[in-house]
C-alpha positions as CSV (number, residue, x, y, z in Angstrom):
1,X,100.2,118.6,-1.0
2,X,98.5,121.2,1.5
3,X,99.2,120.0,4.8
4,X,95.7,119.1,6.7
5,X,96.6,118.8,10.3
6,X,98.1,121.1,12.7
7,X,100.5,120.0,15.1
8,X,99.0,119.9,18.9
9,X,101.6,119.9,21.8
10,X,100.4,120.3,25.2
11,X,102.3,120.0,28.3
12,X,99.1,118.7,30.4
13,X,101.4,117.2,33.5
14,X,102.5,120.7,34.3
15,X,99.0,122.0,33.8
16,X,96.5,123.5,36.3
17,X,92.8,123.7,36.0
18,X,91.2,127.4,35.3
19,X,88.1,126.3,38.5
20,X,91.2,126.4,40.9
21,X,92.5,129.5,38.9
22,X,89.4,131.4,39.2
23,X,89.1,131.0,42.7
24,X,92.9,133.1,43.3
25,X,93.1,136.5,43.9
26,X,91.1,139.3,42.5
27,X,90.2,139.8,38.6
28,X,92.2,141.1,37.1
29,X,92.0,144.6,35.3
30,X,91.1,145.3,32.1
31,X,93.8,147.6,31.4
32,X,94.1,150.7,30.1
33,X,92.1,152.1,27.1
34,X,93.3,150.8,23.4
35,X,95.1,153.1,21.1
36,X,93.3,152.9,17.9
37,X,95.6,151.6,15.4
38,X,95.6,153.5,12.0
39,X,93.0,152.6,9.5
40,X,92.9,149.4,7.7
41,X,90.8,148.4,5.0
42,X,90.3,144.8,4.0
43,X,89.5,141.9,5.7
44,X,90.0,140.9,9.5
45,X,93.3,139.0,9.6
46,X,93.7,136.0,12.7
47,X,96.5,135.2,13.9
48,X,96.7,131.9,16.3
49,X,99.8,132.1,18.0
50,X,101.0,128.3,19.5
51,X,101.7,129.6,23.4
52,X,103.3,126.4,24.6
53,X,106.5,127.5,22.0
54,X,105.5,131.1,21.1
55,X,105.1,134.3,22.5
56,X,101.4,136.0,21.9
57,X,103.6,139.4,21.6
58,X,104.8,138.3,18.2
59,X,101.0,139.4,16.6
60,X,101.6,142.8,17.8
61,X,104.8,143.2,15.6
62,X,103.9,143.4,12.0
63,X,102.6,146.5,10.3
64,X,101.3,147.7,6.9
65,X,104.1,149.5,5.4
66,X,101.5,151.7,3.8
67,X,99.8,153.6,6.9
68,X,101.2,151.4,9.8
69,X,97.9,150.1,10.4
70,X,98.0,146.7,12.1
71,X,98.3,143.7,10.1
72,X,96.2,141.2,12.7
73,X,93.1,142.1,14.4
74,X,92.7,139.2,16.2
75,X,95.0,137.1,18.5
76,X,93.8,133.9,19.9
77,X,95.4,132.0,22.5
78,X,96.1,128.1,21.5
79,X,95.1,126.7,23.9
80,X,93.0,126.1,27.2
81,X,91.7,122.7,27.2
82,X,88.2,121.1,27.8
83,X,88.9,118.7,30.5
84,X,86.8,115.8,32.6
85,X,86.5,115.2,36.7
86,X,85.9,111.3,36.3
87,X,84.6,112.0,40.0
88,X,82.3,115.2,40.0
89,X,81.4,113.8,36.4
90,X,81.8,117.5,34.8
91,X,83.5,119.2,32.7
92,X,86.1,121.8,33.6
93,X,87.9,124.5,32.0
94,X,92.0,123.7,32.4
95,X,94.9,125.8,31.4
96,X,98.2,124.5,31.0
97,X,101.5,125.6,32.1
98,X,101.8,128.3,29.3
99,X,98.8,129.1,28.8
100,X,98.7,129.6,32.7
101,X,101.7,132.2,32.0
102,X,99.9,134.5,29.5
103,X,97.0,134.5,31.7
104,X,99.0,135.6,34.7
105,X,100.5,137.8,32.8
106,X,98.2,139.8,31.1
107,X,99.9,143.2,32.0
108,X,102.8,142.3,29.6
109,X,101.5,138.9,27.4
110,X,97.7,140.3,26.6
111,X,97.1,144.3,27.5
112,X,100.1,145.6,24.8
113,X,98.3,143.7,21.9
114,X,94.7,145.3,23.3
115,X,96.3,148.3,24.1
116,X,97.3,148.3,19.7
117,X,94.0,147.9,18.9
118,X,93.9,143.7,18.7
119,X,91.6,141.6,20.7
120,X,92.8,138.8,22.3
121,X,90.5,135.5,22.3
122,X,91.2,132.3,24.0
123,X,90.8,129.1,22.0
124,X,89.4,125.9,24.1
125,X,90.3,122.6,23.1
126,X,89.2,118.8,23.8
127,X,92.4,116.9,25.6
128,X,91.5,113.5,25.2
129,X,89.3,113.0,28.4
130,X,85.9,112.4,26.9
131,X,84.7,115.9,27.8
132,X,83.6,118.4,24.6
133,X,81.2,121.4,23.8
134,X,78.7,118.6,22.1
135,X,78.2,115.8,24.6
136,X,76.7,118.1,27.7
137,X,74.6,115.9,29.5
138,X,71.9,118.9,30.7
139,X,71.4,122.3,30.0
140,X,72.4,123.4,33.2
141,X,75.7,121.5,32.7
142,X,76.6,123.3,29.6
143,X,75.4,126.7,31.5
144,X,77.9,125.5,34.3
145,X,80.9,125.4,32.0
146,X,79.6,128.7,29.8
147,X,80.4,130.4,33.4
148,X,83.6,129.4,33.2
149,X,84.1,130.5,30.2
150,X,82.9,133.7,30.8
151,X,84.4,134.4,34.3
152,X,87.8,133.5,32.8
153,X,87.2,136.4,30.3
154,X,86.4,138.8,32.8
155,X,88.8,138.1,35.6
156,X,92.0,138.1,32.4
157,X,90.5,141.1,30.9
158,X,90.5,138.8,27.5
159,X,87.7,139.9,24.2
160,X,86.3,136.7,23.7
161,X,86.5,132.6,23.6
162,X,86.8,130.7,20.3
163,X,85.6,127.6,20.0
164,X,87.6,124.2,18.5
165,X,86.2,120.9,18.8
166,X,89.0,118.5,17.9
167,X,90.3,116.1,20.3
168,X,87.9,115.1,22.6
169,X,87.6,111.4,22.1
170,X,83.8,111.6,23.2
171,X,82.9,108.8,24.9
172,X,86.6,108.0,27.0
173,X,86.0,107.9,31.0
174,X,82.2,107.0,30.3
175,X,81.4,110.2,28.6
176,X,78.3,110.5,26.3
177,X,78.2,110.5,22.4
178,X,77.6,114.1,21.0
179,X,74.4,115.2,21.3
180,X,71.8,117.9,19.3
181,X,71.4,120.2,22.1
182,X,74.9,120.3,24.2
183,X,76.1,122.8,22.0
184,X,73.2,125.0,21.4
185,X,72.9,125.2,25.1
186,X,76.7,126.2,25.7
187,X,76.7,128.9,22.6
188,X,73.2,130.5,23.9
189,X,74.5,130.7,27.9
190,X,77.4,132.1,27.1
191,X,76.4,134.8,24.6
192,X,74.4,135.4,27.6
193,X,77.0,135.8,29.7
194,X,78.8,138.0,27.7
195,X,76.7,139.7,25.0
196,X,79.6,142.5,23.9
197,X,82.6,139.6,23.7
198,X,84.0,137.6,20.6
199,X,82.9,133.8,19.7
200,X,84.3,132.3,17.2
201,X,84.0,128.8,15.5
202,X,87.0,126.9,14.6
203,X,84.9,125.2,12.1
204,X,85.2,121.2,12.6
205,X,84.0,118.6,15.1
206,X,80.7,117.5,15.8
207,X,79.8,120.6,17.6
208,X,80.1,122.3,14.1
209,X,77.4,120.6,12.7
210,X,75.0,120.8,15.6
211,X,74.2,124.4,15.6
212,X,70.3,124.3,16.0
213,X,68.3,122.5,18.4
214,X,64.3,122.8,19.3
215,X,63.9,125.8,17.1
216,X,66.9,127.6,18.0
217,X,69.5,128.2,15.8
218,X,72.9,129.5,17.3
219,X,74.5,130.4,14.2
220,X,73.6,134.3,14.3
221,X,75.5,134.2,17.6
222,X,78.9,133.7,16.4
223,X,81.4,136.8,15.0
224,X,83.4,134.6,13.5
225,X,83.7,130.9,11.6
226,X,86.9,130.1,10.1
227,X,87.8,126.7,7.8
228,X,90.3,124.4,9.8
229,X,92.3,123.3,6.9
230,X,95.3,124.8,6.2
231,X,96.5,125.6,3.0
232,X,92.6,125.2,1.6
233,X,89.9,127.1,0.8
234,X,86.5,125.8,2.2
235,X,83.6,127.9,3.2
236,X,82.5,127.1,6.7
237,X,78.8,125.5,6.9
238,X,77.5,128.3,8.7
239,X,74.8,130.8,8.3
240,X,76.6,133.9,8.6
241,X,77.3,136.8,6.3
242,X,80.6,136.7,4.1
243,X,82.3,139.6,6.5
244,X,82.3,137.4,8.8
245,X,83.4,134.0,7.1
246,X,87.3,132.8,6.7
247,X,87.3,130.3,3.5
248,X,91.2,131.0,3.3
249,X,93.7,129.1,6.0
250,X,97.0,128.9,5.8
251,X,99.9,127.9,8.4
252,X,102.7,130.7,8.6
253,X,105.9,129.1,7.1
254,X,104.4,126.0,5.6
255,X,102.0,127.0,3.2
256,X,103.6,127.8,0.6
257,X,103.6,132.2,-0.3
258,X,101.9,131.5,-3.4
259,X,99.3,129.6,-2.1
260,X,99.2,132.1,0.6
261,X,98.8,135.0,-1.8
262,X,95.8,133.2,-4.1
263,X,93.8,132.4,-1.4
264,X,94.4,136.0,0.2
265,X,93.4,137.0,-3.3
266,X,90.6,134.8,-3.3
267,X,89.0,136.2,-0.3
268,X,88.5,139.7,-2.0
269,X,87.3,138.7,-5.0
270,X,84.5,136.6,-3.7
271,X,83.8,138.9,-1.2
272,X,84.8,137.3,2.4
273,X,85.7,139.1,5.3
274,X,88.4,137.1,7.4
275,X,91.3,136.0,6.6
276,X,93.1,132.7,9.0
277,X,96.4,132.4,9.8
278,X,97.7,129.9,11.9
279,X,101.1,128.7,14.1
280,X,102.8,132.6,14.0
281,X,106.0,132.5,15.6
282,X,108.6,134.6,16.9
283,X,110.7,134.8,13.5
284,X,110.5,137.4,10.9
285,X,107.8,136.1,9.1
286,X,107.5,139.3,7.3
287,X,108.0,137.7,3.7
288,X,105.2,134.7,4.5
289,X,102.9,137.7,6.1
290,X,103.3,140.0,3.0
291,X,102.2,137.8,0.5
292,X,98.9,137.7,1.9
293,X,98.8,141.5,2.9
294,X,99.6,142.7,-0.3
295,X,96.5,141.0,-1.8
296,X,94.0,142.0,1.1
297,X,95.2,145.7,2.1
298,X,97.8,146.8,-1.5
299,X,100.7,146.8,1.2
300,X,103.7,144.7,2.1
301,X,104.2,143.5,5.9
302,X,106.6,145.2,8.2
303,X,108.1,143.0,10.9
304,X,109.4,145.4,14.5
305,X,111.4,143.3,16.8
């Protein structure tokens, strides 16, 4: 039986909110200029990488053993957290502990992925407070928290924000229900706000499903969609163009390499152009990571401690 639901462990009492986080120090640098990695053909590979028990260098250490090109393209963060002031009524950005540390710590958690040719997104997640990308009350209050969204790319020199709407429990601390145009709003300010970064849908949650609103449909304004089940194929309900669809997700280590390897094989004969992986961690996972490269890019994986 494919396992449906990820595990989500947050440390949110030792957690600090990114509004105070923004306001210390100066931004930080981008850092130096990436080193192209040796070509790769195939699909884009994702790599979600659990912070609070894993370090975001692991995506950095597996290579094709055929040309030594990287095997993930992406790196996201898992995760900052969508989080209510029951007193200001808004929503605000909030990293925890961990995520805090790879943040603060760009130089040696973020810029040696970038600096490999990987971009390194941020995934934001509902915690339970009420507060989500769908239930903005205003326009200006979904603009308000694209800022933050977009000033915390900036200032941590990071390539883009991925969006996950799980968890929110719309509705706790006399939130609103979701809404047609909260999301719209958010997706169109910050793709504003940043028009050369990556957006990504983590496709589930009732922001998923409300992608247009008065005439406007954000869809086109995503890179990326991905399906949220692991171990499944499912193509997400979006209207964007194969190469930039994930139908395959699987969980490193618990999906099993065989259904790892048909899904990966999957992807290329129907044409898709992303592949998901999800929960890498800091073991040789070389075995679980070849059976899906050797069906996208003819080559096994090569893990470098």
């Amino acid at each position: 039986m494919f396992t449906l639901v990820r595990s989500r462990v947050r440390m949110a009492a030792l957690a600090l909110s990114a509004v105070a986080a923004l306001a210390l120090g100066a931004s930080a640098t981008t850092g130096a200029a990436a080193v192209p990695a040796p070509a790769k053909q195939g699909p884009t590979s994702v790599a979600y990488v659990e912070v609070n028990n894993n370090s975001m260098l692991s995506v950095g250490k597996y290579s094709l053993a055929n040309g030594g090109g990287n095997v993930f393209d992406v790196a996201v963060i898992f995760a900052a957290n969508i989080n209510y002031d029951a007193g200001t009524k808004a929503a605000y950005l909030y990293f925890n502990e961990n995520v805090r540390r790879v943040l603060d710590n760009a130089a040696t958690e973020i810029r040696p992925l970038q600096q490999k040719g990987i971009k390194v997104v941020l995934s934001v997640l509902g915690n339970h407070q009420g507060a989500g990308f769908a239930n903005f009350p205003s326009k200006e209050a979904a603009s308000a928290f694209a800022k933050q969204l977009s000033d915390t790319v900036a200032k941590y020199g990071l390539d883009g924000i991925d969006f996950d709407d799980e968890y929110a429990e719309y509705g706790n601390n006399g939130t609103g229900q979701p809404n047609d145009s909260s999301f719209v709003y958010l997706v169109t300010a910050l793709r504003a706000n940043m028009p050369g970064k990556i957006i990504s849908l983590y496709n589930i949650g009732p922001a998923a499903s409300r992608l247009s609103y008065g005439g406007v449909d954000v869809s086109s304004q995503f890179d990326y969609a991905w399906n949220p089940y692991y171990g499944t194929w499912q193509v997400p309900g979006i209207a964007l163009p194969k190469s930039k669809l994930s139908p395959a997700a699987v969980e490193i280590g618990r999906t099993s390499q065989s259904t790892v390897a048909d899904l990966a094989r999957r992807t290329v004969s129907e044409g898709y152009g992303v592949y998901l992986t999800y929960n890498l961690d800091g073991a040789d996972r070389s075995a679980d990571v070849s059976a899906f490269t050797r069906e996208l890019y003819g080559s096994d994986a090569v893990y470098t401690p």
